[in-house]
C-alpha positions in Angstrom: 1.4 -34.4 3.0 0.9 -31.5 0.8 -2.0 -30.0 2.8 0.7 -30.1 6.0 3.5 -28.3 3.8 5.1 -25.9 6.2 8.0 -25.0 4.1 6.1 -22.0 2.2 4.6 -20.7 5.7 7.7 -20.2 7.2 8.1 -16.5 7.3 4.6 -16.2 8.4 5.8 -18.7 11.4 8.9 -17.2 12.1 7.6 -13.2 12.5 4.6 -14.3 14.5 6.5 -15.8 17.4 9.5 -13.2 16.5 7.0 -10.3 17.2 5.8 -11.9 20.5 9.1 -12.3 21.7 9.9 -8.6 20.7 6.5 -7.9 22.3 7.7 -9.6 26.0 11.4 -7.8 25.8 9.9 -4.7 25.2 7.8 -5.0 28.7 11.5 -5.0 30.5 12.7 -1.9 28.4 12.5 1.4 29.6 12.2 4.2 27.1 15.9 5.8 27.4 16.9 2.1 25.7 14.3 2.1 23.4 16.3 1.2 20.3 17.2 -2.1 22.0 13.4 -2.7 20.5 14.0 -0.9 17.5 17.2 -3.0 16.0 15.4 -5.9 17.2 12.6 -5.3 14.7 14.9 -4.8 11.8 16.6 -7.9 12.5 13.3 -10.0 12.3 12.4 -8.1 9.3 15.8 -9.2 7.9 15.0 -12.8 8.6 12.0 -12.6 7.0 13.6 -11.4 4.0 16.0 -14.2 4.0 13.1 -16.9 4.4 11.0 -15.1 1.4 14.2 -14.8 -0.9 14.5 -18.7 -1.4 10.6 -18.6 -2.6 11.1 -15.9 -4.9 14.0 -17.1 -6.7 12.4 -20.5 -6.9 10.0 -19.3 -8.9 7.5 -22.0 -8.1 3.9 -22.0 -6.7 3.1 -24.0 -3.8 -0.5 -24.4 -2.3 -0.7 -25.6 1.3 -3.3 -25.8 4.1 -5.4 -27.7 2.3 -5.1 -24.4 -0.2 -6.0 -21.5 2.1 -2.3 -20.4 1.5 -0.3 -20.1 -1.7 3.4 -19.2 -2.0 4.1 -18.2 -5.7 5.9 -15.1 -7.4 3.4 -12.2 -7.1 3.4 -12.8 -3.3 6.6 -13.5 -2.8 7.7 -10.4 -4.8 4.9 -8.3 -2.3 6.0 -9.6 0.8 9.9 -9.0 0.0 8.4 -5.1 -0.9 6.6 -5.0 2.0 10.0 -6.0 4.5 11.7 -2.8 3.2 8.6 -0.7 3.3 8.7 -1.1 6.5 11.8 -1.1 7.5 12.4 2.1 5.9 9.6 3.2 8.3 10.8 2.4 11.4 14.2 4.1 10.3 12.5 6.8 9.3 10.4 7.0 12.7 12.7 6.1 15.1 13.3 9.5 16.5 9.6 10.7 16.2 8.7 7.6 18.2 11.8 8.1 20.9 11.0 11.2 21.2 7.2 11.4 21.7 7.7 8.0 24.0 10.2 9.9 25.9 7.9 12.9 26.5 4.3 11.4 26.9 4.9 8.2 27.4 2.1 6.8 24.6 4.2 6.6 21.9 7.0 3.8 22.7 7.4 0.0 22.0 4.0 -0.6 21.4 4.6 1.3 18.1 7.2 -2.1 16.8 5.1 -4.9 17.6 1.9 -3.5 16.6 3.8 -2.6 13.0 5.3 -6.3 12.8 1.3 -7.8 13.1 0.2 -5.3 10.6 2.7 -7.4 8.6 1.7 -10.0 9.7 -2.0 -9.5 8.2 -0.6 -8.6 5.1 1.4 -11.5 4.7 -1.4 -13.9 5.2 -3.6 -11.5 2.9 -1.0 -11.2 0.0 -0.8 -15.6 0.0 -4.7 -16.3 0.6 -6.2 -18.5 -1.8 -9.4 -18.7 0.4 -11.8 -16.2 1.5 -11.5 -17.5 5.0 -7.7 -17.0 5.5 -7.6 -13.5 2.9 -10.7 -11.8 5.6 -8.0 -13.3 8.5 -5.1 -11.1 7.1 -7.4 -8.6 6.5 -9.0 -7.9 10.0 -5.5 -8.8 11.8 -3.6 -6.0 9.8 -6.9 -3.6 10.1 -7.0 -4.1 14.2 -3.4 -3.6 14.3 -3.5 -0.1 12.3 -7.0 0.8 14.2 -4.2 0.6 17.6 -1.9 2.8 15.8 -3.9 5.5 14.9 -5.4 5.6 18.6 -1.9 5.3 20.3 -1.8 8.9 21.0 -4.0 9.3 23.7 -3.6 12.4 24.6 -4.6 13.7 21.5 -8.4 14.6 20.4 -7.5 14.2 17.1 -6.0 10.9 16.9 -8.5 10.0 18.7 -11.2 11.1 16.3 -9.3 9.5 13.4 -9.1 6.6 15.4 -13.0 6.3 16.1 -13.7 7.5 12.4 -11.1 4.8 11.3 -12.6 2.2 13.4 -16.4 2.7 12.2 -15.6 2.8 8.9 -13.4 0.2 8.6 -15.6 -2.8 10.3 -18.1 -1.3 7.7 -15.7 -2.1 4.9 -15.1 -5.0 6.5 -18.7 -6.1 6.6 -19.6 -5.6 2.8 -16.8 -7.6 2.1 -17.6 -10.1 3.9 -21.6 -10.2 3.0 -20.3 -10.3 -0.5 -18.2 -13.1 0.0 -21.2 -14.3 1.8 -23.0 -14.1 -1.2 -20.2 -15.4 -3.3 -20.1 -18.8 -1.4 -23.7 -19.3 -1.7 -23.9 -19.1 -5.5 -20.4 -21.1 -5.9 -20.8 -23.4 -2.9 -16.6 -22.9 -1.9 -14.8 -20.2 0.1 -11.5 -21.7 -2.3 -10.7 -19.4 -5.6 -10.0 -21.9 -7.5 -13.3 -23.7 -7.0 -14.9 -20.0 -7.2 -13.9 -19.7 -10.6 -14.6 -23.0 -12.1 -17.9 -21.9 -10.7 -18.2 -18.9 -12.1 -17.1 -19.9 -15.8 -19.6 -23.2 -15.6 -22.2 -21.3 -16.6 -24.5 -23.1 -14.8 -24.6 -20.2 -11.3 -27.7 -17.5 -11.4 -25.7 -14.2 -12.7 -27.8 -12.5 -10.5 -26.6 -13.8 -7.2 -22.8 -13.7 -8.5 -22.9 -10.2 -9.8 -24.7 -8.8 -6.0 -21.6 -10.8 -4.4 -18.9 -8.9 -6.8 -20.6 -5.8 -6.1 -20.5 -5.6 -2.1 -16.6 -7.0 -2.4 -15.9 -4.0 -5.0 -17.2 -2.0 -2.3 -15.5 -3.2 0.3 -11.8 -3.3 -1.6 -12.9 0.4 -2.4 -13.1 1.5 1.4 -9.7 -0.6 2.0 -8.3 1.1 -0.8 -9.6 4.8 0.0 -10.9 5.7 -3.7 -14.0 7.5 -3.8 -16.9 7.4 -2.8 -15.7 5.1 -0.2 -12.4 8.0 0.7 -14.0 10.2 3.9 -11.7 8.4 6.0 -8.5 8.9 4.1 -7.7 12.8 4.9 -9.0 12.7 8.3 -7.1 9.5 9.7 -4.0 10.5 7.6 -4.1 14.3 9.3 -5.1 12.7 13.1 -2.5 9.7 13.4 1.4 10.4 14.5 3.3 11.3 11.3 5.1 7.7 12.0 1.8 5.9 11.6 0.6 8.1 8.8 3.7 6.6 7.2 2.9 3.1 8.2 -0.9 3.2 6.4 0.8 4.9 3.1 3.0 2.3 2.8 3.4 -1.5 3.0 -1.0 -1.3 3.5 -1.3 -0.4 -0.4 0.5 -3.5 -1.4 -1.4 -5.7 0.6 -4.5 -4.1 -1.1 -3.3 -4.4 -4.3 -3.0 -8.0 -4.0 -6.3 -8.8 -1.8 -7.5 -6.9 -5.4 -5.4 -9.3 -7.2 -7.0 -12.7 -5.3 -10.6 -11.2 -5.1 -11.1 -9.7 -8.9 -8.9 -10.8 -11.3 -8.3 -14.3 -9.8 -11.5 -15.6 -8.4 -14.0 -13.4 -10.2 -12.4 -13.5 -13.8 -14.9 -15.3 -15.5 -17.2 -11.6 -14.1 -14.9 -9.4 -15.6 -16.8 -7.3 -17.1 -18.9 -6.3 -14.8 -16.2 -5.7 -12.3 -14.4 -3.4 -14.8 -17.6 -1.1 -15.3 -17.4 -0.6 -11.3 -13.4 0.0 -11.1 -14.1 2.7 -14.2 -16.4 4.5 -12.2 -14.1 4.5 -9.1 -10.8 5.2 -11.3 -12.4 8.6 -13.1 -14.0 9.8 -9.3 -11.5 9.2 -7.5 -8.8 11.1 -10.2 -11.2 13.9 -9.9 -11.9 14.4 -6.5 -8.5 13.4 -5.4 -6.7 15.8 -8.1 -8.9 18.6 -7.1 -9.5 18.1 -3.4 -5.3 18.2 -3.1 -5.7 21.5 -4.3 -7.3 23.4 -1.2 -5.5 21.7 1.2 -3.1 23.6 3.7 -2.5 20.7 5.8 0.8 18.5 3.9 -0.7 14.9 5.3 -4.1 15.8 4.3 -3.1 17.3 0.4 -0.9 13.5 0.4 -3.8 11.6 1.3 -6.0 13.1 -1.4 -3.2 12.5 -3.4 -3.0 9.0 -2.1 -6.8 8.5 -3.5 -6.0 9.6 -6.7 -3.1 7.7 -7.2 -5.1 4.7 -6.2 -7.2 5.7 -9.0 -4.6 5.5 -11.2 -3.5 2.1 -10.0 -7.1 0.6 -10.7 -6.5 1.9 -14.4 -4.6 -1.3 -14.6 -6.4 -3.6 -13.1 -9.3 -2.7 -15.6 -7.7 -2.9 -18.7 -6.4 -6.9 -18.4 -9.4 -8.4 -19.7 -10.3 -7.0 -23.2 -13.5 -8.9 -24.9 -12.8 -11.7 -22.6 -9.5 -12.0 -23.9 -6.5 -11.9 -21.6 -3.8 -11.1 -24.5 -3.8 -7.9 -22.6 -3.3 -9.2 -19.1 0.0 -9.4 -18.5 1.0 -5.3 -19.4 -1.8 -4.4 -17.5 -1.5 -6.4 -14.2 2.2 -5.7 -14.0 2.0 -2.1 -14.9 -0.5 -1.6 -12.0 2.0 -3.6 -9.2 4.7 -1.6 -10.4 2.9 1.5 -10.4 2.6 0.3 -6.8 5.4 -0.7 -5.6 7.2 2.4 -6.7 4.2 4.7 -5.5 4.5 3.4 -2.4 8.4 3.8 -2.4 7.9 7.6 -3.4 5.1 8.0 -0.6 8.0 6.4 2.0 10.5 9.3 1.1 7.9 11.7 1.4 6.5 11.3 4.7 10.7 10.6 5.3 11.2 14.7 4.7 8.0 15.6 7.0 9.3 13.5 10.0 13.1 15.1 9.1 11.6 18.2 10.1 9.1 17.2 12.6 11.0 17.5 16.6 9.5 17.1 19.5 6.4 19.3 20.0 6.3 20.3 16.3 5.1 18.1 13.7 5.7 20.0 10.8 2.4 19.6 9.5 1.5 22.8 7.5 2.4 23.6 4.0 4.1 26.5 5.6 6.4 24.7 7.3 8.6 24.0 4.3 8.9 27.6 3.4 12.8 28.0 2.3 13.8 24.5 3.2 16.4 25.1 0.1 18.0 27.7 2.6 18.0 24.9 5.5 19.4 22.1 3.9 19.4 22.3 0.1 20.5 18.4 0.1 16.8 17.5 1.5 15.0 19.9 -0.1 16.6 18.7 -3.4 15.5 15.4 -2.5 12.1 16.6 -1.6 11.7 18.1 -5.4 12.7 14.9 -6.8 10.3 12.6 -4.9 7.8 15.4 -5.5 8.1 15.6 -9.4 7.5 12.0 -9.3 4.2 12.0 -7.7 3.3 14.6 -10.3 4.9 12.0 -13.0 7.7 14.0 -14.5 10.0 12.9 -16.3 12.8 10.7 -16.3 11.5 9.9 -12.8 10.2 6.8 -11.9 6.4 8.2 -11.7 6.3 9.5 -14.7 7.3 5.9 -16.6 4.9 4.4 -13.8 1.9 6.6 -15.1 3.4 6.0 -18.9 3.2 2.3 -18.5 -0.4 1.7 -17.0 -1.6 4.2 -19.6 -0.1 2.1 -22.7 -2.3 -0.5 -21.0 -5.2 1.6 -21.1 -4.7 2.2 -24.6 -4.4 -1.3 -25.4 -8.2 -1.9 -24.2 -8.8 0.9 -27.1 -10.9 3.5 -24.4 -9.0 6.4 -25.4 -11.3 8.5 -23.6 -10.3 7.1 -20.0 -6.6 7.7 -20.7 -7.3 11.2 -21.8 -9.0 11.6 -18.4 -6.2 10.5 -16.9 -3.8 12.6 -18.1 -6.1 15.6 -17.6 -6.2 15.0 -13.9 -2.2 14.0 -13.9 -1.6 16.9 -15.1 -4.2 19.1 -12.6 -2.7 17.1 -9.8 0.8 18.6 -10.6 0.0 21.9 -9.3 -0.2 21.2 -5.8 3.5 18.7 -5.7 4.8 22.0 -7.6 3.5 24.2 -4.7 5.4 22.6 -2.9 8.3 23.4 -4.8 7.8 26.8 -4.5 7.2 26.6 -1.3 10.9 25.6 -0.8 12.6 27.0 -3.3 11.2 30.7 -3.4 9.5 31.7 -0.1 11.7 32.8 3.2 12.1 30.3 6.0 9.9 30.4 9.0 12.0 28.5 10.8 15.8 28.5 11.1 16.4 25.8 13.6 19.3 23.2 12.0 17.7 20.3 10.7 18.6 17.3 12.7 19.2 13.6 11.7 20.8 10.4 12.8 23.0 9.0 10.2 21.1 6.1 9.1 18.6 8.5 8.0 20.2 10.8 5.8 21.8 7.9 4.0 18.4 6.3 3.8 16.4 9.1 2.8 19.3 10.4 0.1 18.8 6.8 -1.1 15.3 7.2 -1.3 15.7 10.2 -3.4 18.1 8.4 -5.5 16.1 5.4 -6.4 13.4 7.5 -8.1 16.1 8.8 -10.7 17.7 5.4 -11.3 14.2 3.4 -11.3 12.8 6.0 -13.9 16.2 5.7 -15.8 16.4 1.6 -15.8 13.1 0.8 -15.2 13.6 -2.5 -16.9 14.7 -4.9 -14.0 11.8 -3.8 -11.8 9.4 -4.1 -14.5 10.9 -7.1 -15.3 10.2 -8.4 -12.3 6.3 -7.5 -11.7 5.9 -8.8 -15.1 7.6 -12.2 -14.6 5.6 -12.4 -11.2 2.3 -11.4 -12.8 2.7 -14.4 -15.8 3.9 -17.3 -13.4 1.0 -16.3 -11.0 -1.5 -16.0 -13.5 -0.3 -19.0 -15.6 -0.6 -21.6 -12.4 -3.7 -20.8 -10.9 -5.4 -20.7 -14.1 -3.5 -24.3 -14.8 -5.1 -25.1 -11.5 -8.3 -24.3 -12.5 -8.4 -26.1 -15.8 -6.6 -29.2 -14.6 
């Protein structure tokens, strides 16, 4: 009865028939009662919430599905991450949608359901305990973002980004599945458990294993956007409606943090080491190229997704430093300080791309650097909230990012490679100059526009929140941390109980 267990699907159950319902109403809505479509959303994303609170304080990990799907801490904490993530995005996009619906007409509802099965994919990625089930997440959240991008289709550019996108993503897609290919030939299971009782027996030709582990590296690293595997980053990020831009920075990056989590450090920890060497390489490029590339970059979604690469660099810091001589001692700090680098990276991102859309109207998208020229003089309220979220990309302190950056380099330190944390630091502190630009940007330079800053209600208390949440998160970091950590043990703990047992 175990295998036919329900219970621990239920939010998985409940937003797929939610988001074909919201898919059939929105056929009968015209575009001047859009946000009949765009309430609707939020309330299914509050249900969902509901359903997924009840697993996460239950603390317990159930396997079902004959254990292609597991419901424990880690992804219940994601998946209750990934609700507000986006839900903050559809608060933040609803006029940018409205508007370029209203205008063009490729732009509307599509925009909600298509967000809701990008969730969807997550979901099923974050609780996969099977290779079969994590590539289903997988290609349902990538078809649904390879729609977004391409919704404008009016626009050459989106539509580039949407080809370039497309291309490159079924290639990701493909080494990752040839090494999982490769995985289930030398192991004999598509389950992680069975993969890793497999992999620690000894008794497998390295050989075959470490070919497998290096084609899924590879194909986490396109997912993920560090280099080498980054030429699609910049280009889909600069050619997709700022609203979609939004939805790839956010919610995506803790899906791939935990498809990271299942793949490497759960099925493939008996191969840590060789995995590590791999994620060094892509940590210290990707900090480099990122950090420097931002530099150049007049375009303010372009300069953010070389920043995203870079901070994905920083994240896989973490993930490298949990096994230490084949010890685990270490794993704990390290896994948790990567999820909460994260979660509150992708919380900062959110706010960010909030203050582009704030200013973007309809037939301007507030794109260039240039555009916030004297934003202090426009609304200092925003642009002060601007130069806190900002400061805590470029890890100042007492914000959030800083303590974030602090935390997964203690773990680096713990794995004694001085060296890499130098490295990162050097590039931390390279990467500042281009959040500080646009400091100055707002701060010292005249205005080139002085058109009053417009904003629904909901969106100036969200985005002041926003704002708000980096201070207090970098000033009581505890709870949060608290909580990756505590989700990080328990996971750890039962499937490695599950394997020995």
């Amino acid at each position: 009865m175990n295998n036919m267990n329900l219970i621990p699907v239920y939010p998985e159950i409940f937003l797929l028939i939610a988001t074909s319902v919201v898919l059939l109403i929105d056929m009968f809505v015209s575009d001047a009662k859009r946000h009949f479509t765009y309430y609707l959303t939020l309330a299914v994303l509050a249900v969902c919430f509901v359903l997924t609170l009840g697993a996460f304080q239950s603390g317990e990990t159930v396997y079902t599905f004959h254990n292609m799907f597991v419901s424990d801490p880690l992804s219940s904490l994601l998946k209750l991450v990934s609700y507000v993530a986006v839900g903050i995005t559809l608060v933040y996009s609803r006029r940018y949608v409205s508007e370029r619906g209203m205008v063009s007409g490729n732009l509307g509802g599509e925009f909600y359901p298509l967000a809701l099965f990008a969730l969807l994919g997550q979901m099923v990625m974050i609780s996969g305990s099977n290779f079969l089930s994590i590539y289903l997440g997988l290609e349902l959240m990538s078809l649904s973002l390879y729609a977004l991008v391409a919704l404008r289709r009016d626009s050459a550019v989106a539509t580039e980004a949407a080809m370039k996108y497309f291309v490159l993503g079924a290639m990701a897609s493909g080494f990752l599945l040839y090494g999982m290919s490769m995985l289930y030939g030398a192991t004999g299971s598509l389950d992680l458990v069975e993969v890793t009782r497999a992999a620690s027996s000894g008794g497998i030709n390295p050989t075959v294993l470490v070919f497998g582990v290096v084609f899924v590296v590879a194909g986490l690293a396109f997912k993920l956007g560090v280099v080498p595997f980054h030429m699609w980053v910049p280009d889909v990020y600069q050619g997709s409606p700022t609203a979609v831009t939004l939805l790839l920075g956010g919610a995506p990056k803790l899906a791939a943090f935990a498809i990271c989590f299942r793949l490497l450090i759960e099925a493939l920890l008996p191969l840590a080491f060789d995995w590590q060497q791999m994620l060094t390489v892509l940590a210290v490029l990707s900090m480099a190229i990122g950090n420097i590339t931002a530099i150049a970059q007049t375009n303010i979604k372009r300069m953010l997704a070389y920043s995203t690469i870079s901070h994905m660099g920083f994240m896989l810091l973490g993930l490298l430093a949990g096994v230490v001589d084949g010890n685990l001692f270490s794993a704990a700090n390290a896994y948790s300080s990567a999820l909460f680098y994260s979660i509150t990276y992708v919380l900062t991102t959110l706010g960010t791309f909030g203050v582009i859309m704030l200013l973007a109207r309809s037939g301007f998208e507030a794109e260039s650097m240039d555009d916030f020229k004297g934003l202090n003089q426009r609304s200092p309220w925003f642009a002060g909230v601007m130069l806190v979220l900002m400061l805590s990309l470029a890890g100042i302190p007492p914000l959030v990012g800083f303590y974030a950056k602090l935390s997964v380099l203690q773990a680096v330190l713990g794995t004694g490679q001085v060296w890499l944390a130098v490295v990162a630091v050097v590039f931390s502190l390279i990467g500042a100059y281009y959040y500080l630009r646009v400091i100055k940007l707002m701060y010292f330079d005249e205005p080139q526009d002085s058109s009053p800053i417009v904003a629904h209600l909901d969106v100036r208390v969200l985005l002041s929140l926003n704002g708000l949440a980096m201070l207090v998160l970098g000033l009581w970091p505890g709870m949060l941390m608290d909580a990756t950590t505590t989700a990080i043990v328990k996971t750890l703990t039962s499937f490695l109980g599950k394997v020995v047992s």
